[in-house]
C-alpha positions as CSV (number, residue, x, y, z in Angstrom):
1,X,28.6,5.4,14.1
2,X,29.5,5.2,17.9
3,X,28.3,7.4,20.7
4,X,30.4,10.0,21.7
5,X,29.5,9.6,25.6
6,X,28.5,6.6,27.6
7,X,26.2,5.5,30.3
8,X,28.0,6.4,33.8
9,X,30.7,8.6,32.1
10,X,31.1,12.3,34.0
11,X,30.3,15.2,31.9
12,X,29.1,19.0,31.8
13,X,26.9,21.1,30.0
14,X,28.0,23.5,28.0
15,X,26.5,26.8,28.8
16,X,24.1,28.5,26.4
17,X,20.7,30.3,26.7
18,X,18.7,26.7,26.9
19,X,20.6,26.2,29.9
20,X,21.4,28.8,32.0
21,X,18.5,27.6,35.0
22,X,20.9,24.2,34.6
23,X,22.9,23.4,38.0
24,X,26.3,24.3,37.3
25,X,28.9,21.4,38.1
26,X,29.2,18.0,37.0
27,X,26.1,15.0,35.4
28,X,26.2,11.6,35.0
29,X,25.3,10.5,31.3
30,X,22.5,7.9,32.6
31,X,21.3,7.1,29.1
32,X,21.3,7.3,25.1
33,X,18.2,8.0,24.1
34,X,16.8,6.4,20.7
35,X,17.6,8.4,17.5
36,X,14.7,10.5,16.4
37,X,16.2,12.1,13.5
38,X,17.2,15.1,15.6
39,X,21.0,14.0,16.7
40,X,22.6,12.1,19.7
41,X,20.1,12.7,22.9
42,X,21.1,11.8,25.9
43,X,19.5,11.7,29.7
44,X,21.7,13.2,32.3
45,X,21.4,13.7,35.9
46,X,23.1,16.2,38.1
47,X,23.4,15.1,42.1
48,X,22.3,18.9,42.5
49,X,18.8,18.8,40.5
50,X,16.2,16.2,41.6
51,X,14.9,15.2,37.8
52,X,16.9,14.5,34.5
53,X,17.5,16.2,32.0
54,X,17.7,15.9,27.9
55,X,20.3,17.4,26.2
56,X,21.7,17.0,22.8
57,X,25.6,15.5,22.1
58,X,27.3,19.2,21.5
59,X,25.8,20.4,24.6
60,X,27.4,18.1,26.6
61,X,31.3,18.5,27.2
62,X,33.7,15.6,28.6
63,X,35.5,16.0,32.4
């Protein structure tokens, strides 16, 4: 099965409830995590947060 999003592609959260304290705008994917038998996570950084965050495969939308 092949990842959906890659390391370096552009993307942006898709806005719920677990997200709304979330910079709005664009993230970087900067990595897949390993599977944990919870789905595609992946680590994604904002240029308008100063950490990363986690978020799970349908959160994240292409650009």
């Amino acid at each position: 099965m092949s990842n959906h999003f890659r390391s370096g592609q552009t993307v942006r959260l898709a806005r719920g409830v677990a997200y709304r304290s979330a910079a709005g705008g664009e993230y970087k994917v900067v990595a897949l995590l390993p599977d944990e038998g919870v789905g595609r996570r992946y680590r994604v950084k904002s240029v308008r947060e100063p950490h990363e965050r986690v978020v799970s495969e349908e959160d994240l939308e292409s650009v």
